[in-house]
Structure formats: structure tokens, C-alpha cells
Legacy VTK file of the C-alpha trace (Angstrom):
# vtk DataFile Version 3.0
C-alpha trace
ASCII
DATASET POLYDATA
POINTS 236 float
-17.039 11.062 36.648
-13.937 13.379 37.108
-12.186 14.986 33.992
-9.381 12.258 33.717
-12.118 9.901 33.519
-13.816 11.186 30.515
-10.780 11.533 28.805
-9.563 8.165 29.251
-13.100 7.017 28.031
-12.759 9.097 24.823
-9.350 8.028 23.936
-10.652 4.646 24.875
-13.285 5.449 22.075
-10.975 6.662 19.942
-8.786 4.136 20.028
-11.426 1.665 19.495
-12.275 3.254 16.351
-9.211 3.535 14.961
-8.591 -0.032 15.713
-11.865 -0.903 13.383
-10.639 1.427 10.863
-7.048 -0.265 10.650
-8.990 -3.884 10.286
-11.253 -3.031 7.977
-8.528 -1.372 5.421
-5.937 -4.261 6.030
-8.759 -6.476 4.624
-9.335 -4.850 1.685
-6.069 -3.965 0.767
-4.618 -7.986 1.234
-7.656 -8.443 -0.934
-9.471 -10.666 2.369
-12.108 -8.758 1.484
-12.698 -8.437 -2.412
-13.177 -5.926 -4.831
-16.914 -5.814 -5.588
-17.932 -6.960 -2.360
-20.993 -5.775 -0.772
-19.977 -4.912 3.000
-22.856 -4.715 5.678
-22.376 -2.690 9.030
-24.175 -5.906 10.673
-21.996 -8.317 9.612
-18.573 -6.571 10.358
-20.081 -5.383 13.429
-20.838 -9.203 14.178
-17.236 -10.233 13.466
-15.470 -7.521 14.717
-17.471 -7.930 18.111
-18.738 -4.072 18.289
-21.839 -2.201 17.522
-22.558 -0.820 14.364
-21.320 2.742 15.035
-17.668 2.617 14.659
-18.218 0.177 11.596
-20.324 3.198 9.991
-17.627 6.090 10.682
-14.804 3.510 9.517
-16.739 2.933 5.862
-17.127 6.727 6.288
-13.444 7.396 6.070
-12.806 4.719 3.514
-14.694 6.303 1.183
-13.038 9.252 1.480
-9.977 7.232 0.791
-11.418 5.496 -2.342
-11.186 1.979 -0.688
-15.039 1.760 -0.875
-18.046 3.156 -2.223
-21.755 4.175 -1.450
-24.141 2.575 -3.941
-27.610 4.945 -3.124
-30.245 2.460 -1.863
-27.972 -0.096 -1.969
-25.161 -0.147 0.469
-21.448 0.202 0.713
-19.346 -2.103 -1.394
-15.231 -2.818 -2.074
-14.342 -0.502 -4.729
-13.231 -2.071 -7.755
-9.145 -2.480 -9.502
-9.409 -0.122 -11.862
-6.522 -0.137 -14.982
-7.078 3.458 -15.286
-6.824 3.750 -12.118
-3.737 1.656 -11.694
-1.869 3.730 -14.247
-2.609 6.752 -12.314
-1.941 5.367 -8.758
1.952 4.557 -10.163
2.324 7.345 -12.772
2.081 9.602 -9.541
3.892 7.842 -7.316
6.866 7.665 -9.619
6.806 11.262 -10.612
6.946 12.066 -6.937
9.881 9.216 -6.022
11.690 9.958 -9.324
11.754 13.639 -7.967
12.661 12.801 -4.749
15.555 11.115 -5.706
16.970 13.886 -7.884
16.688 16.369 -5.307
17.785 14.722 -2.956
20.506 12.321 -3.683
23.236 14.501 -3.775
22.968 15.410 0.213
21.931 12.022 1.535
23.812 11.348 4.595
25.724 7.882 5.486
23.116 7.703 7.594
20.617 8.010 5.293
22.447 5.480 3.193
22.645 3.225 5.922
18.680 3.515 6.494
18.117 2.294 3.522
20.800 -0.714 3.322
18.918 -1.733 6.835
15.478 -2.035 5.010
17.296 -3.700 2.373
19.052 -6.592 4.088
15.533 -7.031 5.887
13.563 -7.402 2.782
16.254 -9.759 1.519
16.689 -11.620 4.835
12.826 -12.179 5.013
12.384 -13.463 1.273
15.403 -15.667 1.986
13.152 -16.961 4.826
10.230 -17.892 2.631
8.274 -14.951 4.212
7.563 -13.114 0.687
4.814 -10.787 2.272
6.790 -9.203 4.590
9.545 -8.933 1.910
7.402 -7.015 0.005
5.899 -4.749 2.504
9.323 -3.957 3.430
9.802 -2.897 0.002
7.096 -0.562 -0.115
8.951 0.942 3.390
11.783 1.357 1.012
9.957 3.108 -1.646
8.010 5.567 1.539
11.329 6.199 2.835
12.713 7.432 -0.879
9.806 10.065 0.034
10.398 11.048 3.743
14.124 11.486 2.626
13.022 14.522 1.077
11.494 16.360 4.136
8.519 17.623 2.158
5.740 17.437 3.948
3.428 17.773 0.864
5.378 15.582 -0.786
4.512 13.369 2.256
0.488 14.092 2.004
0.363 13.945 -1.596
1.955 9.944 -1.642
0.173 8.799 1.546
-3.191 10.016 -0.106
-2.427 7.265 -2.778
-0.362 4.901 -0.579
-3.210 2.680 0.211
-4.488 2.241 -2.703
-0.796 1.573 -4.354
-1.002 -1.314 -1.811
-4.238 -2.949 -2.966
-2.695 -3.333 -6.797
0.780 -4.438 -5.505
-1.012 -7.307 -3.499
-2.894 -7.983 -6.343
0.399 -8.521 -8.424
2.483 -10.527 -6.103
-0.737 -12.588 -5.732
-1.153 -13.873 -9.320
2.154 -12.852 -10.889
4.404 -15.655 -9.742
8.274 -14.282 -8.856
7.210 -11.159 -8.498
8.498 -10.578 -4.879
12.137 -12.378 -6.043
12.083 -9.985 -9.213
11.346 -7.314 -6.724
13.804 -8.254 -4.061
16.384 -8.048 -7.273
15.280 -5.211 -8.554
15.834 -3.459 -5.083
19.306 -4.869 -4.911
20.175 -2.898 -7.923
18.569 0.412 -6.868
20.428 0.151 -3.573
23.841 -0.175 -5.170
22.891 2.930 -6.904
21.836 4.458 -3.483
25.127 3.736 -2.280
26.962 4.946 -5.253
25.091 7.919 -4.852
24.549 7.574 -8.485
21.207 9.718 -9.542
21.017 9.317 -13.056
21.160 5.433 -12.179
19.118 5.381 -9.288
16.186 6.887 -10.808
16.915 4.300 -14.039
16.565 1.535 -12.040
13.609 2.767 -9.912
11.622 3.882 -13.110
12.148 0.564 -14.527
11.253 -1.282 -11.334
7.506 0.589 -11.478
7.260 0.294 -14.918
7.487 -3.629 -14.159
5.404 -3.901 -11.458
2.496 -1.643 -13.572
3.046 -4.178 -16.648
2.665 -6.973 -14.486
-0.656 -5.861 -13.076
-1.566 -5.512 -16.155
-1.076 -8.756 -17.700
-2.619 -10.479 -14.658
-5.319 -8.641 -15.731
-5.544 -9.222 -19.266
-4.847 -13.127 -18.477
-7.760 -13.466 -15.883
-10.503 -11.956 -17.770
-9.317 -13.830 -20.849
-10.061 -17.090 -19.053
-13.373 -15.398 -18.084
-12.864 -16.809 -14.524
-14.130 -15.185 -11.138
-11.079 -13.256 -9.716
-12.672 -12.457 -6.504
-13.393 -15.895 -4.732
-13.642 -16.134 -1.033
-11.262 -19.321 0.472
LINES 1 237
236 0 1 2 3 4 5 6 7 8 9 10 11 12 13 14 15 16 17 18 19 20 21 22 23 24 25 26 27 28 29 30 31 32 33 34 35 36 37 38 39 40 41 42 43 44 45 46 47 48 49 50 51 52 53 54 55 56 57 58 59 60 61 62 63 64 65 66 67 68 69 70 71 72 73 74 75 76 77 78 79 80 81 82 83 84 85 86 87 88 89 90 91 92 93 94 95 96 97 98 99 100 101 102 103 104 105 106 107 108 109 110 111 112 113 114 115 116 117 118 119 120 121 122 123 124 125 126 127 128 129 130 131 132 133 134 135 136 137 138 139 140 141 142 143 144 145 146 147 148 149 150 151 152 153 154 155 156 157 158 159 160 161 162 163 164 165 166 167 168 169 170 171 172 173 174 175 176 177 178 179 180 181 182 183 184 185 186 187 188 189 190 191 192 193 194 195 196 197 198 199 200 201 202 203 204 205 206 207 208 209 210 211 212 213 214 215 216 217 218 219 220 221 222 223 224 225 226 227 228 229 230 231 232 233 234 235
């Protein structure tokens, strides 16, 4: 086998792996697979259709990205919604927007401004649709690209660290907190007409008070579930 060869069967490999990874995460972060849940390399090997191998490195580096953990003698299981953890996932994600904003308002482009207002009008023109998931998902491209605006590339690291994780809660939300996508989609509106004002002081009002919604929400979806002492985490 010539050198091209190999290196078209370990990018093959690679890409394989990466593939798994990606499938696994989406899974737990739409909540398909549920917090709690015990996940054997057999049985995601079986429905995946691969061996066990790139199932094992893929739990391997979702671990490291707190989506699962490794029980001792027991196996690898869907790590749990935390509300501690909750209230740290968004208290550091809006320190780091809130200070992306006010550094870097004052010099976005109308380019920039017209990045955004593209985002926008797709968020809105999906949830007009009916098609609330990918309204929302656009919205969390809104909030990334509040980040990437600022060209930081720590920022960057620091919020993609906790960017999957913000996920899992926020599809926990819009799944038992009915409107939560339309109060969203409005809440959006209102930051982006602060955007284009190029209005700081209001822009990070409005974006403080969107998270701070979004966090209470979780919250009381919380508080309402295990007050009806009900299973959350039922497979369809």
C-alpha cells in the first residue's frame, strides 16, 4: 500500500470517528438519549453499525466534555441536568456575551450588523414556518456569533468548552416550557434593534434579560416536574 493510500485510510478512520462522535453528542444533547441513561459500547455499536472501538474513544471524549460519566464497575452513563450546574453553564456564558458586546459594539461593521439581521430573519422565517427547532438553534448561532464578533480566540475556547452543554438545558426548556421558542424569537427581535441601533447599554439589557429568562424557565420546569414526582426521562 503506497503512502496516499494509508492516508486516505486514516482520514477515512478519522472521519469515521468523528462521525460517531457527532451522533452520539446530538443524542444526548436533543435529550434522544436521556440523562441518567446507562450507555453500552455494544448496543451503540449495534445501532450505529460499527465495532466497538470508535464507540469507546467517542464516550472517551464525552467525558472529557461532561456529556457523560464513568461509573467504576459499572459503565458509562448520560450525565445528569444539574441546577447548579445550569446556573453556572449561563452565569458564564453571559459574563462572556455581556462582555463581548461592550467591547465590541462600538466598532461593529454594517457588515457585521448585517450578519446578524441575516440570522435574525432566518430564525424568524423558520418559527413562522412551524419549524421551532431550527428557530432556536439559529438563535444559539446568534448568541455564538455575539462571541466570534469579538475575535478572541479565548474568548472563543472558553464558550465552546460550555457550548454543548448550554445546548442540553436549552432543549430541555423549549421541550417542557411551552412558548419558549416564540418568547425567544421576540426576545431576539428586541436585541437586534439594539444591534442595529448600536445601542450598548440596551443591547446588553435586553440580552441579560433574555438569559435570565431562559435560566428561570429551566428552572421552573424543574421545580414543576419533580413536584408531580413523574419520570422526566421516558423513552418514546
Amino acid at each position: 500500500m503506497d503512502n496516499s493510500c494509508k492516508l486516505n485510510k486514516i482520514n477515512d478512520i478519522q472521519l469515521l470517528k468523528d462521525r460517531i462522535y457527532q451522533n452520539i453528542k446530538s443524542s444526548i444533547i436533543e435529550l434522544h438519549l436521556y440523562p441518567g441513561e446507562q450507555l453500552t459500547e455494544q448496543r451503540l455499536a449495534d445501532e450505529l453499525g460499527v465495532s466497538k472501538s470508535p464507540i469507546r474513544e467517542a464516550l472517551q471524549r464525552l467525558e472529557q466534555n461532561g456529556l457523560v460519566h464513568m461509573v467504576p464497575y459499572k459503565g458509562c452513563y448520560v450525565s445528569k441536568l444539574e441546577k447548579e450546574e445550569c446556573r453556572e453553564v449561563f452565569q458564564t456564558r453571559e459574563a462572556l456575551e455581556l462582555f463581548c458586546i461592550d467591547q465590541k459594539m462600538d466598532s461593529y461593521t454594517e457588515q457585521d450588523i448585517r450578519d446578524f439581521e441575516a440570522l435574525m430573519n432566518i430564525a424568524v422565517d423558520e418559527f413562522n414556518r412551524g419549524n421551532e427547532s431550527f428557530a432556536y438553534n439559529t438563535h444559539l448561532s446568534f448568541h455564538r456569533m455575539i462571541i466570534d464578533k469579538m475575535e478572541n480566540r479565548l474568548i472563543q475556547s472558553i464558550y465552546s468548552n460550555i457550548q454543548d452543554r448550554m445546548k442540553r438545558y436549552v432543549s430541555y426548556v423549549v421541550k417542557y416550557t411551552p412558548n419558549r421558542v416564540r418568547l425567544s424569537s421576540e426576545q431576539h427581535i428586541l436585541l437586534m434593534k439594539a444591534i442595529q441601533r448600536k445601542d450598548r447599554e440596551g443591547a446588553m439589557k435586553e440580552l441579560k434579560h433574555h438569559l435570565m429568562t431562559v435560566l428561570k424557565d429551566f428552572l421552573t420546569a424543574e421545580e414543576i416536574i419533580e413536584g408531580k414526582k413523574t419520570e422526566i426521562w421516558v423513552k418514546s
